[in-house]
C-alpha positions in Angstrom: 15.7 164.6 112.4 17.4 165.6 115.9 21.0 166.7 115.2 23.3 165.5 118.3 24.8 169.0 119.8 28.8 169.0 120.0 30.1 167.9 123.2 31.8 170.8 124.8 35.0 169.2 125.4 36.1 167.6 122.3 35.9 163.5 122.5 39.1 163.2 120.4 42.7 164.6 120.1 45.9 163.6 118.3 47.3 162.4 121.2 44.7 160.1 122.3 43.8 158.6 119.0 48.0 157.8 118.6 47.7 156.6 122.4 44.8 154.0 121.7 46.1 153.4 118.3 49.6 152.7 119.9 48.1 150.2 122.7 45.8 148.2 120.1 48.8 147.8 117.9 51.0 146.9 120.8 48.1 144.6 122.3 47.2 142.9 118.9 50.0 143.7 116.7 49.6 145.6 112.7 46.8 143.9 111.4 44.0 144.4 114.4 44.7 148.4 113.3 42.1 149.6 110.9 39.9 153.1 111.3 36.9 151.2 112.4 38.3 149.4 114.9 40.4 152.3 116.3 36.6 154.5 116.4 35.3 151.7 118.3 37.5 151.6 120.6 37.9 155.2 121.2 33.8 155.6 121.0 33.2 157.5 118.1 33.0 156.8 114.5 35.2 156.6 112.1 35.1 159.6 110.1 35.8 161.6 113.4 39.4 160.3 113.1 39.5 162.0 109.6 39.6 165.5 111.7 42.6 164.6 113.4 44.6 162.0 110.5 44.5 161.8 107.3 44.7 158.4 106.2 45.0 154.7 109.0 49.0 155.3 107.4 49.1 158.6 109.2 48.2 157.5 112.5 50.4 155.1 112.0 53.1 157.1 111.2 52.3 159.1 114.6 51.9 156.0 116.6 55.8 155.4 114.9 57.0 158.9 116.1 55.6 158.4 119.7 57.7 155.5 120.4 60.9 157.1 118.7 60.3 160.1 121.4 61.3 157.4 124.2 64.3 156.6 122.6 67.2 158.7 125.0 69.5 161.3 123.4 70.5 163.0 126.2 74.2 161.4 125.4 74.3 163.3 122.5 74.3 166.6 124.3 77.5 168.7 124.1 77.6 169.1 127.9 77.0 164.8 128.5 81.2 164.1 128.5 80.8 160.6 127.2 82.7 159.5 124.7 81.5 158.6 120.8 81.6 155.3 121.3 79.9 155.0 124.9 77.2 157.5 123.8 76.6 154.9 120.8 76.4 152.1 123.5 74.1 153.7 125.4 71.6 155.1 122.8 71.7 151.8 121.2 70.5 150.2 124.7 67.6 152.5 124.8 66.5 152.0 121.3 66.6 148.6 121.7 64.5 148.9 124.6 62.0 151.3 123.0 61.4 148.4 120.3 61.1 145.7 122.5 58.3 147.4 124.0 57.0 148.2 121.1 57.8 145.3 118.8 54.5 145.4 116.4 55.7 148.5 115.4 58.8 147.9 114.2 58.1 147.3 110.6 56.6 151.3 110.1 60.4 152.1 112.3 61.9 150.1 109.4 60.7 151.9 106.8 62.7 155.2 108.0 62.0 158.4 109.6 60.1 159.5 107.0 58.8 162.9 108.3 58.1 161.8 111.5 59.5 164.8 114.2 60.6 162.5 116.7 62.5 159.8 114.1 64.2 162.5 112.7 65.6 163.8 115.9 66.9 160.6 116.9 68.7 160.2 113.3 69.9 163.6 113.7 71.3 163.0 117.1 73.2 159.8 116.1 74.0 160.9 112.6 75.4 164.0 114.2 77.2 162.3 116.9 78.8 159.8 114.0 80.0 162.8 112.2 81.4 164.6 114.8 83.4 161.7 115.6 85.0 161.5 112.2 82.9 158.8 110.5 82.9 158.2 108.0 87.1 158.0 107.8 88.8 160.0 105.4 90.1 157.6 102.7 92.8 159.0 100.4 91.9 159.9 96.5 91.9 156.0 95.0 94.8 158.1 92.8 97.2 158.0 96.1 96.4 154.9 96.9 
């Protein structure tokens, strides 16, 4: 039996699994994802994807983070000099737009940030933001109401 020699530059990475995973999703919507189809179309097989992800969930996961990295949160930055409520506006526009490109994936957003890098930024940033512009209001003891 001929083994087949590693290729010298590696056929896979995270970011091009997520990136195909991402488009099939996109093209065909949750259900067309599964590990076999996402090795065909990438060329390999499907334990090759179980270097880079753990589990389809994973992937997904990633594919989840990759479209919350669009979202814009420059607003949020102390040096931006808009106000809470136009800095809400505006990140709200771009999420929004970030999901309807992306709507198939909207149900994994749904379920949180989870640990995802990029989903716990943005909930950072607007948590942060909320905060920092006294929300939630100070309500007195219910004893001085």
């Amino acid at each position: 039996m001929c083994a087949m020699a590693r290729p010298r530059k590696p056929l896979l990475s995270r970011e091009r699994i997520v990136g195909t995973a991402g488009a099939l999703v996109d093209a065909e919507g949750l259900a067309a994802l599964s590990t076999r189809r996402l090795a065909a179309e990438l060329g390999v097989s499907g334990p090759s994807l179980y270097n880079h992800f753990r589990t389809k969930d994973e992937i997904l996961d990633a594919v989840a983070d990759a479209v919350s990295a669009k979202i814009d949160l420059s607003m949020f930055a102390e040096d931006d000099g808009r106000d809470w409520r136009t800095a809400l506006h505006d990140w709200a526009v771009s999420y929004r737009a970030a999901l309807a490109d992306h709507p198939h994936i909207v149900p994994v957003l749904a379920q949180g940030p989870g640990r995802r890098p990029a989903g716990l930024k943005v909930a950072d940033a607007v948590f942060g933001a909320m905060v920092q512009a006294g929300w939630p209001p100070r309500r007195p003891p219910p004893s001085a109401r």
